[in-house]
KEGU-288719 format. One line per field, with one value per residue (C-alpha): residue number from 1; x, y, z. Coordinates in nm, 2 decimals. Each point is the difference from the previous one (the first is absolute). Layout:
seq NUM,...
px X,...
py Y,...
pz Z,...
END
This chain:
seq 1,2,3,4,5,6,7,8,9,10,11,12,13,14,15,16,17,18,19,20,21,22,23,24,25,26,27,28,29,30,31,32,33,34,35,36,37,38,39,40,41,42,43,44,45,46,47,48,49,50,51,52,53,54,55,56,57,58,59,60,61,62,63,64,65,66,67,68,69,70,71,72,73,74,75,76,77,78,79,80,81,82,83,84,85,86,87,88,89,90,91,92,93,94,95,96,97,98,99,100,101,102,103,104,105,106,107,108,109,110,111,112,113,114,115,116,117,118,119,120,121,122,123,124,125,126,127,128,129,130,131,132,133,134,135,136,137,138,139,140,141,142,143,144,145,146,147,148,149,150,151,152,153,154,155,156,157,158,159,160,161,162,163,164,165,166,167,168,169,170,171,172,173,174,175,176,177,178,179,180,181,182,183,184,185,186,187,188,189,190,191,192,193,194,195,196,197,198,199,200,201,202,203,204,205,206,207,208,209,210,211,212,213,214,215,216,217,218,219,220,221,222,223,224,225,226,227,228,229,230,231,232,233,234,235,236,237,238,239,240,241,242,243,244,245,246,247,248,249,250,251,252,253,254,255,256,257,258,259,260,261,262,263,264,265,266,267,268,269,270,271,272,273,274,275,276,277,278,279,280,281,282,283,284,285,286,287,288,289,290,291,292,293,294,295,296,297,298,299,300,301,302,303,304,305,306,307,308,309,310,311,312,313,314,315,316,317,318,319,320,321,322,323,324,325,326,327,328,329,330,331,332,333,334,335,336,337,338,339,340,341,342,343,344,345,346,347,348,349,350,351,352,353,354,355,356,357,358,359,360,361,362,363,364,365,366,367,368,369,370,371,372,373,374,375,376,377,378,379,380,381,382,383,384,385,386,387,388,389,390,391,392,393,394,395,396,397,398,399,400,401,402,403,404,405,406,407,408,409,410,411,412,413,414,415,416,417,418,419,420,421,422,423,424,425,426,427,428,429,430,431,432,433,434,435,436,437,438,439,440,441,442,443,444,445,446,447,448,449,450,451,452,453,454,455,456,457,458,459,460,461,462,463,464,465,466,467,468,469,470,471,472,473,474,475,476,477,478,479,480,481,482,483,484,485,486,487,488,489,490,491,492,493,494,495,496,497,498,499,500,501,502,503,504,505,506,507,508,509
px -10.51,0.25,0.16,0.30,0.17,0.02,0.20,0.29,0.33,0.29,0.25,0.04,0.00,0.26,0.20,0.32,0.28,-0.15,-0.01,-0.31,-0.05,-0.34,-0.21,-0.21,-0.14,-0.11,-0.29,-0.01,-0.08,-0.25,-0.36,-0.09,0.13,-0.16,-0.27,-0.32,-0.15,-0.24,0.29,0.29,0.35,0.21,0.21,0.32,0.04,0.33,0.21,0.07,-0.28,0.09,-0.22,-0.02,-0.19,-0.19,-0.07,-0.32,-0.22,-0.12,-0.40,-0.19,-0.09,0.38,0.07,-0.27,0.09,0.37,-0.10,-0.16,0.35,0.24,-0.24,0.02,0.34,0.07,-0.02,-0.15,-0.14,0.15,-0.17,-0.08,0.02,-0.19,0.08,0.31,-0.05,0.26,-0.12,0.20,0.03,0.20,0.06,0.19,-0.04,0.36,-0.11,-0.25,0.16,0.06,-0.36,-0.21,0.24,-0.19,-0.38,-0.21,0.03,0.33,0.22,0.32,0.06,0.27,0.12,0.08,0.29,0.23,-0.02,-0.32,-0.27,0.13,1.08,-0.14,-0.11,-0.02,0.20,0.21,0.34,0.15,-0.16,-0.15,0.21,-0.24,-0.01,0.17,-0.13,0.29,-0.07,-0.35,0.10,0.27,-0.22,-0.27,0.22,0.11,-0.40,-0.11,-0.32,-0.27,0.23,-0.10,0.26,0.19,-0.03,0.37,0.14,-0.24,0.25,-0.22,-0.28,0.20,0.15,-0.35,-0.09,-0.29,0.07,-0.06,-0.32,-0.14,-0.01,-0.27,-0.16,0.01,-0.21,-0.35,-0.18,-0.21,0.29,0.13,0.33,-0.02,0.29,-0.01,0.31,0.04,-0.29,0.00,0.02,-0.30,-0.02,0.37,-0.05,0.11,-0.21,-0.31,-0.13,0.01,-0.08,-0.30,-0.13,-0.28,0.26,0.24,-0.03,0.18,0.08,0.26,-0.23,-0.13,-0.32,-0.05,-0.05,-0.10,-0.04,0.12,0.35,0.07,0.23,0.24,0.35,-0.05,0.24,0.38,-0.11,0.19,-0.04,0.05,-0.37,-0.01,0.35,-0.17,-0.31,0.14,0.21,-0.29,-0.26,0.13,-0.20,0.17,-0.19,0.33,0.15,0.23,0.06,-0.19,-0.18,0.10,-0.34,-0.14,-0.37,-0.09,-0.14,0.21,-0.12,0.18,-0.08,0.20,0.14,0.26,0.01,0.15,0.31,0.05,-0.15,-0.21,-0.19,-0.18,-0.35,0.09,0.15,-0.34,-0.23,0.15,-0.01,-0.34,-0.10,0.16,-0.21,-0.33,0.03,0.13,0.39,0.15,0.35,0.14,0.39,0.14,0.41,-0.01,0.08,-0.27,0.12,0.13,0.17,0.23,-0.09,-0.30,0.07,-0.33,0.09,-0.02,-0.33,-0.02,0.18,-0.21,-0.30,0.13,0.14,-0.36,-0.23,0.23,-0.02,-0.35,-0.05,0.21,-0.17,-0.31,0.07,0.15,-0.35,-0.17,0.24,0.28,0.32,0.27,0.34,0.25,0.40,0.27,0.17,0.35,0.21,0.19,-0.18,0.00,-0.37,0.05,0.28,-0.11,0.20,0.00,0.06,-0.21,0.15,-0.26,-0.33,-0.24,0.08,-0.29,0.23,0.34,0.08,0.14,0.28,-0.16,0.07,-0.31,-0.12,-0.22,-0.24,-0.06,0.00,-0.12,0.02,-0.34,-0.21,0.31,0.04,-0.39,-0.08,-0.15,0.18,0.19,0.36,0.21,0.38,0.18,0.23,0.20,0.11,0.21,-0.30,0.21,-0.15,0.03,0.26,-0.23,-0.29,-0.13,-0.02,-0.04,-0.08,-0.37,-0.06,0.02,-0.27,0.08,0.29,-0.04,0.24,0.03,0.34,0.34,0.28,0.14,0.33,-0.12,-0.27,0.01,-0.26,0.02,-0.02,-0.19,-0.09,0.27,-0.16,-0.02,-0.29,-0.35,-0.13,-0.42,-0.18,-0.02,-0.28,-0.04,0.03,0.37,0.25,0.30,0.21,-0.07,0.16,-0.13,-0.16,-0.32,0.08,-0.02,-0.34,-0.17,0.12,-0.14,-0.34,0.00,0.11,-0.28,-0.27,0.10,-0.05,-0.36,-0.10,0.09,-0.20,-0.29,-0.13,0.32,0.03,0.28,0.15,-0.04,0.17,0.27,0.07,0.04,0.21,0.24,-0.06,0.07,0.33,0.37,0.18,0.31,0.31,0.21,0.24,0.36,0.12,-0.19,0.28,-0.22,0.27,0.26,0.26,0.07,-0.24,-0.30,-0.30,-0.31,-0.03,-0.27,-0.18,-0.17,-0.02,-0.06,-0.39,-0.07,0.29,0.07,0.11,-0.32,-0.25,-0.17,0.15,-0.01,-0.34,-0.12,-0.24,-0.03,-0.15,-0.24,-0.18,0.01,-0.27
py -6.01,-0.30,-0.14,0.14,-0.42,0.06,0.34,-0.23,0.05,-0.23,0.18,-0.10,0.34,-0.01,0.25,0.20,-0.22,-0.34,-0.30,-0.27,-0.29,-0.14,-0.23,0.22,-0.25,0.19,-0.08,-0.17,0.25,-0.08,0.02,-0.33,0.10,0.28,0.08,0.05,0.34,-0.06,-0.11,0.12,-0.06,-0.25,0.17,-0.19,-0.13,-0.14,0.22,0.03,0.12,0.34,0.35,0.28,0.37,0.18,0.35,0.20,0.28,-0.07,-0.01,-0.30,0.05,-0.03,-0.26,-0.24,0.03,-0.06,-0.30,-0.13,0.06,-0.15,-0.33,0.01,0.01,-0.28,0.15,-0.10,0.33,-0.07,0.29,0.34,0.34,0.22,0.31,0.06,-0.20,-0.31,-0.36,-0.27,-0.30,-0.31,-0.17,-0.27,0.17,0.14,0.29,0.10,0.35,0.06,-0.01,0.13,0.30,0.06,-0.04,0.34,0.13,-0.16,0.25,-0.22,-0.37,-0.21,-0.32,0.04,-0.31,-0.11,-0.38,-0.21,0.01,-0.24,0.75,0.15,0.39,0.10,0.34,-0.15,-0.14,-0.35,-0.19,0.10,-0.08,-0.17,0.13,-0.28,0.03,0.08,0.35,0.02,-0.05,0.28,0.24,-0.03,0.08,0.33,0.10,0.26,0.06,0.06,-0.21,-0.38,-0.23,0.06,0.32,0.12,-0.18,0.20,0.33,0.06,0.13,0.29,0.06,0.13,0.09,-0.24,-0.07,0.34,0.02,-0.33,0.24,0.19,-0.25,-0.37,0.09,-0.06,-0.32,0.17,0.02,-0.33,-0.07,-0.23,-0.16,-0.18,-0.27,-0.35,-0.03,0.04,-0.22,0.14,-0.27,0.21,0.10,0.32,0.02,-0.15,0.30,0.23,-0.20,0.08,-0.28,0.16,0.20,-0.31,-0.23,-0.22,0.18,-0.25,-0.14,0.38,-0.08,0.05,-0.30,0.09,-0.36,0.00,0.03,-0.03,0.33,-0.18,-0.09,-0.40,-0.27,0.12,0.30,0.35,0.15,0.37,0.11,-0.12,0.22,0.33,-0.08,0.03,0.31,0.17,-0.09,-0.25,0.01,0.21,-0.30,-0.06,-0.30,0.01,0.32,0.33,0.12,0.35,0.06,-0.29,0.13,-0.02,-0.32,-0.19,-0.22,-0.27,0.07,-0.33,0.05,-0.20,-0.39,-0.28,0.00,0.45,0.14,0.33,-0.01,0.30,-0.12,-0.10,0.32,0.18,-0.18,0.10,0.36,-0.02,-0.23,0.28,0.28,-0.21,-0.13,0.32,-0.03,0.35,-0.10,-0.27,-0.07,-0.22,-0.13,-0.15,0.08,-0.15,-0.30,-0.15,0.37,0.22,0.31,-0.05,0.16,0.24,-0.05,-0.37,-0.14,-0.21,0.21,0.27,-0.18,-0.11,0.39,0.10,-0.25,0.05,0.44,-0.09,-0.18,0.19,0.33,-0.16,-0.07,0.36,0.09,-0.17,0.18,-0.25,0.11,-0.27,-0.03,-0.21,-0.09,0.15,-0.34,-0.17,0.06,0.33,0.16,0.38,-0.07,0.36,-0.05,-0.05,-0.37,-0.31,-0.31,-0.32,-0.34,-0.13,0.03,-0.21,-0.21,-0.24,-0.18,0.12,0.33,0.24,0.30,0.30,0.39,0.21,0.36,-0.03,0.29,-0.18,-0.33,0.00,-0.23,-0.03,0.05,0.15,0.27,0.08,0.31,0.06,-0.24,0.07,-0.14,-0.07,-0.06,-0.16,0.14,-0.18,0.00,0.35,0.16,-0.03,-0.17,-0.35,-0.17,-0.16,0.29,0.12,0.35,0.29,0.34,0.09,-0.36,-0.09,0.18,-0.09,-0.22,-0.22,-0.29,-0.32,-0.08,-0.12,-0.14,0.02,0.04,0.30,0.15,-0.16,0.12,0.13,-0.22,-0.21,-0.10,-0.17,-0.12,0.25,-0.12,0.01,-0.17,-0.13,-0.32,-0.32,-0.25,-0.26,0.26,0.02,0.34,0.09,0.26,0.10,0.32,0.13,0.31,-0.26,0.07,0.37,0.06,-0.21,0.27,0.27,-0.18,0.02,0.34,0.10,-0.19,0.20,0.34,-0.16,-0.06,0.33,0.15,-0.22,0.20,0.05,-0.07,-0.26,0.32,0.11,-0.20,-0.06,0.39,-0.01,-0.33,0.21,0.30,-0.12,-0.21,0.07,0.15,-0.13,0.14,-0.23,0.08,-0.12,-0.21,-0.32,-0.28,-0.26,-0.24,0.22,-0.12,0.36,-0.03,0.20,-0.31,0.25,0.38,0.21,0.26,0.27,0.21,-0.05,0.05,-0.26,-0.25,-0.34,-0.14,0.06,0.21,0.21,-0.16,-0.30,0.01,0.13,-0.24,0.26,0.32,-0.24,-0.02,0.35,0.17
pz -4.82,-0.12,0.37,0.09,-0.04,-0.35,0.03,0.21,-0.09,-0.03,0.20,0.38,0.21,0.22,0.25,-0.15,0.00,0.10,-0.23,0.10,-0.24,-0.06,-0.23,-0.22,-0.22,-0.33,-0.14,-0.35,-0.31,-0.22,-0.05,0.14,0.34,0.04,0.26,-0.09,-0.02,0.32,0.24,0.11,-0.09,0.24,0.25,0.09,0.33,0.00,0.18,0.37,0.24,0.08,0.16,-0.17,0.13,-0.23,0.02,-0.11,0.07,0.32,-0.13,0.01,-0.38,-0.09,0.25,-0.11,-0.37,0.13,0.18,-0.31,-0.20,0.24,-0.01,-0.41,0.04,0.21,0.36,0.32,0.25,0.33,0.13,-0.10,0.17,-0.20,0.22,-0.09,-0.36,0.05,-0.07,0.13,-0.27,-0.05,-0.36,-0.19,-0.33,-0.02,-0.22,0.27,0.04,-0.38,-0.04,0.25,-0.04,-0.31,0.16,0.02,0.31,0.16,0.05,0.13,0.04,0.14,0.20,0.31,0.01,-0.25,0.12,0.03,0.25,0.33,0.49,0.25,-0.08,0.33,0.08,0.28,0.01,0.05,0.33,0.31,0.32,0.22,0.38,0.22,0.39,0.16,-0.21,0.09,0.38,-0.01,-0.15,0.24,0.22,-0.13,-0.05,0.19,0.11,-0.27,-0.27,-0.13,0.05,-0.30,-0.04,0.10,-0.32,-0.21,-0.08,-0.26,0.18,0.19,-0.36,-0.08,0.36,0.04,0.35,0.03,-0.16,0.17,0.31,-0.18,-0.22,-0.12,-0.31,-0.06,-0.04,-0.24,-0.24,-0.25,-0.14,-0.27,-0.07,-0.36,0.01,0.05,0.29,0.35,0.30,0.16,0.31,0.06,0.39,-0.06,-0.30,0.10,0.22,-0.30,-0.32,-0.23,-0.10,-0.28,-0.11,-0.09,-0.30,-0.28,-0.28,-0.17,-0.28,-0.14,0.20,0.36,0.20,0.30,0.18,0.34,0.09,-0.43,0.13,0.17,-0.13,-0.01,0.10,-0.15,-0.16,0.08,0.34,-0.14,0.06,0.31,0.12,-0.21,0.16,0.34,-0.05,-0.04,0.24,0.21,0.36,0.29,0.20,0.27,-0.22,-0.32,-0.20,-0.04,-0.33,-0.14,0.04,0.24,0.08,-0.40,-0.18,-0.30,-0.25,-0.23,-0.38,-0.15,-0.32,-0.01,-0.16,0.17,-0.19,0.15,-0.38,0.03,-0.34,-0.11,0.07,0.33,0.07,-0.19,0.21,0.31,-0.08,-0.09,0.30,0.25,-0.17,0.07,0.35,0.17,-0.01,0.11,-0.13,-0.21,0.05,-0.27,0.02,-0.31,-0.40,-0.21,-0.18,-0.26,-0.12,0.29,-0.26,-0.22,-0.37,-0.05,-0.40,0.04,-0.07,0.31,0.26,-0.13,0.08,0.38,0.05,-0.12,0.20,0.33,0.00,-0.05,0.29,0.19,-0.11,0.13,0.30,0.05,-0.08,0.22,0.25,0.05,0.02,-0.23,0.21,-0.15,-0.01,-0.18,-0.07,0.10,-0.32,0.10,-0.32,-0.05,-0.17,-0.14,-0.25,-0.38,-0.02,0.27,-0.13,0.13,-0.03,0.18,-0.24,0.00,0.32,-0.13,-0.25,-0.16,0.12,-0.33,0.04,-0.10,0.04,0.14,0.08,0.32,-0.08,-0.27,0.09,0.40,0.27,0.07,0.23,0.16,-0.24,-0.12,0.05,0.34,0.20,0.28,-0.10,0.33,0.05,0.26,0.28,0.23,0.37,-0.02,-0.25,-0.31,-0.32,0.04,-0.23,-0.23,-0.04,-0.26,-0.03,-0.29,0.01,-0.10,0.09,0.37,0.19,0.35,0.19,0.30,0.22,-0.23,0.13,-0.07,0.05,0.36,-0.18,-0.16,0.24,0.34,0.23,0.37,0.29,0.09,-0.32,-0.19,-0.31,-0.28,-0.20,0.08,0.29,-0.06,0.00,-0.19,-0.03,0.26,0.30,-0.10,-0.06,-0.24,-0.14,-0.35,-0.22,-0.29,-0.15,0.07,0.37,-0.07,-0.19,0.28,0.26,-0.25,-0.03,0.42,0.02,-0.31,0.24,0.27,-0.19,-0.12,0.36,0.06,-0.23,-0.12,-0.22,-0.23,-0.35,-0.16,-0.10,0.32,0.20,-0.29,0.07,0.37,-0.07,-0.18,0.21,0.36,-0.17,0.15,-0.24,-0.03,-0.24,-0.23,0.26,-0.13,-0.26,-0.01,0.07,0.24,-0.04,0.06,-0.27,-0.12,-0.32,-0.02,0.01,-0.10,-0.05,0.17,-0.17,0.09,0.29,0.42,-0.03,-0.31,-0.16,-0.22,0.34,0.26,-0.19,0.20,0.27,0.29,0.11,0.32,0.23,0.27,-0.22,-0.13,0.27,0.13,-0.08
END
């Protein structure tokens, strides 16, 4: 068979719309150039180190002979998870893609950044507001007996009624919430009690690293795991705040690079990670960079689309159930036409015009996946939210603006109250404050009931939510214009789904 380096073409494959320049040297013509018969031809490796996945039939025939191809064509296997059939690889030949599209047996190929190998994709919005202690000391003294410390600033567990449910059960320590983000703080106090360390690991290069502590968000990196981490199973232990579901166990999946990037094979590798080491849910409030919507008819966002539902679809098998955020852009993700100004974040973001059923936001919008939107204070979609009908599964509290949503007394801070590395607390809002509440809610209906099935608990998820009607016009900031239209009836809408979900059925029995 003559290698696949002497198929290469001479045309860089690059994402819809985005211009990258890059040495190709061509090779001289002539006969006297030419390599001989027994070798194979050069393979440039001028370009700039990128990763790429590449998808095959997940057999170990097809993956080997795939392995053989990316390594004729100039590529390095970072790892390789033959289960689901994505390889991990990194290159410098910048027609890489071009050409192990055309090996036997790939079935999709694509880098996974626009800029070489070296803005934050979180779904959360502007900074957290750090606790000061004059807050801390007036809260404890509004708790009441069986609250932590904190726990009268948290309006957002009464929202779902997981006080309520605490009175019957904490969850079960049997039960693991992954969350895949930019690491957890796992010496956290309110943290510590609960965390799963053989469940946690360093997914950030493709490959898990699973050295100790390699899950924690280092020196200057974003404390947004950490604040997800502990709105889902931070310890009813007397001090700081209180879990939605603070009996279970959490683990930190780290996916995110030092510079806030969730790259496909990061994201892939937690997915796959959580479906081998006993993760019951996954929560992920993030969109999978460099692309908000990946183009399914574009060679390389085909490939990340394709590698991510893969993972995802595994770990579903394996009984996981996927929960993740709606994002922050006040999107109806079920029009035909959004534009996004703000693809690929990696280098120089491009305007372009796209349908999201075509072109997802992934792993937000794969199939499976529990997509979440926000609510505020008063249990209106928050401001920024995300929402679509035939999109958004479920809502939950990822606050707002006290301006627009203020809550009841005596919490005075609209956002989302949880913890920060180094033993500290803040406010944060997002639709990546929501999905964590979700994921606690989802482990409470899997202590519940052991035995149930992803599918399972997704359908009690939905099931046991509060419906809750488009109700009037939707002008949050009150200026007379109409800021987002509802669609859809009381029972299941663009706006909340199926509804806000509902922390004290899932623990009834």
């Amino acid at each position: 068979m003559a290698h696949l380096a002497s198929r290469r073409t001479r045309v860089l494959a690059l994402p819809v719309g985005l211009a990258l320049t890059a040495s190709l040297g061509f090779l001289p013509t002539g006969t006297a150039a030419a390599a001989p018969a027994d070798e194979p031809a050069a393979v440039a490796a001028d370009g700039p180190q990128l990763s790429y996945v590449v998808n095959t039939r997940a057999s170990h025939g097809t993956v080997k002979q795939v392995r053989k191809a990316i390594s004729a064509a100039g590529g390095t296997v970072v790892t390789s998870y033959d289960k689901i059939g994505v390889i991990v690889v990194h290159s410098q030949n910048p027609d890489f893609g071009a050409t192990i599209r055309k090996a036997k047996g790939v079935q999709s190929a694509g880098a996974t950044r626009t800029s070489p190998i070296v803005p934050q994709a979180t779904k959360d919005i502007g900074v957290e507001q750090p606790l000061t202690a004059a807050q801390a000391r007036e809260a404890s003294e509004d708790a009441v007996a069986g609250q932590d410390p904190l726990e009268p600033l948290q309006w957002d567990l009464p929202a779902i009624k997981a006080d309520k449910a605490h009175q019957k059960s904490l969850g079960s320590s049997k039960v693991t919430v992954g969350v895949i983000d930019t690491g957890v703080d796992d010496t956290h106090p309110d943290l510590a009690p609960n965390f799963d360390r053989k469940a946690s690991v360093n997914c950030v290069s493709g490959a898990p690293d699973t050295t100790d502590g390699a899950w924690r968000p280092a020196a200057g990196e974003s404390d947004h795991g950490t604040h997800v981490a502990g709105t889902i199973a931070a310890a009813k232990n007397g001090t700081g705040v209180t879990g939605v579901a603070p009996g279970v166990k959490v683990s930190g999946i780290k996916v995110s690079t030092p510079a806030g990037f969730f790259y496909t094979e990061a994201v892939v590798c937690g997915f796959v990670w959580a479906a081998e080491h006993g993760v019951d849910v996954t929560n992920s409030s993030y969109y999978t960079d460099p692309w908000l919507f990946n183009c399914k008819n574009d060679p390389d966002q085909g490939a990340l689309v394709e590698a991510v539902t893969r993972a995802t679809r595994y770990a579903e098998g394996k009984g996981v159930v996927n929960v993740a955020a709606a994002g922050n852009s006040d999107h109806d993700l079920a029009l035909d036409a959004i534009e996004d100004t703000t693809s690929p974040n990696d280098t120089t973001p491009v305007t372009r015009t796209v349908d999201p059923s075509a072109c997802p936001d992934i792993p937000t919008m794969v199939p499976g996946v529990v997509t979440v939107s926000a609510t505020g204070a008063k249990n209106l979609k928050s401001s920024y939210s995300n929402y679509g009908l035939g999109v958004i599964d479920v809502a939950a509290p990822g606050g707002d603006s006290t301006r627009y949503q203020a809550p009841d007394a005596p919490a005075d801070n609209g956002l989302i109250l949880s913890t920060l590395p180094g033993g500290k607390f803040g406010y944060k809002a997002g639709t990546s404050m929501a999905s964590p509440h979700v994921a606690g809610v989802a482990a409470l209906i899997k202590s519940t009931h052991p035995r149930a099935s992803a599918a399972g608990v997704k359908a009690l998820l939905t099931h046991q939510a509060d419906a809750t009607a488009c109700g009037a016009p939707y002008d949050i900031d009150g200026d007379g214009t109409v800021d987002a239209v509802c669609e859809g009836g009381k029972n299941y809408n663009g706006f909340y789904g199926a509804g806000v979900v509902d922390a004290l059925d899932a623990v009834r029995r």
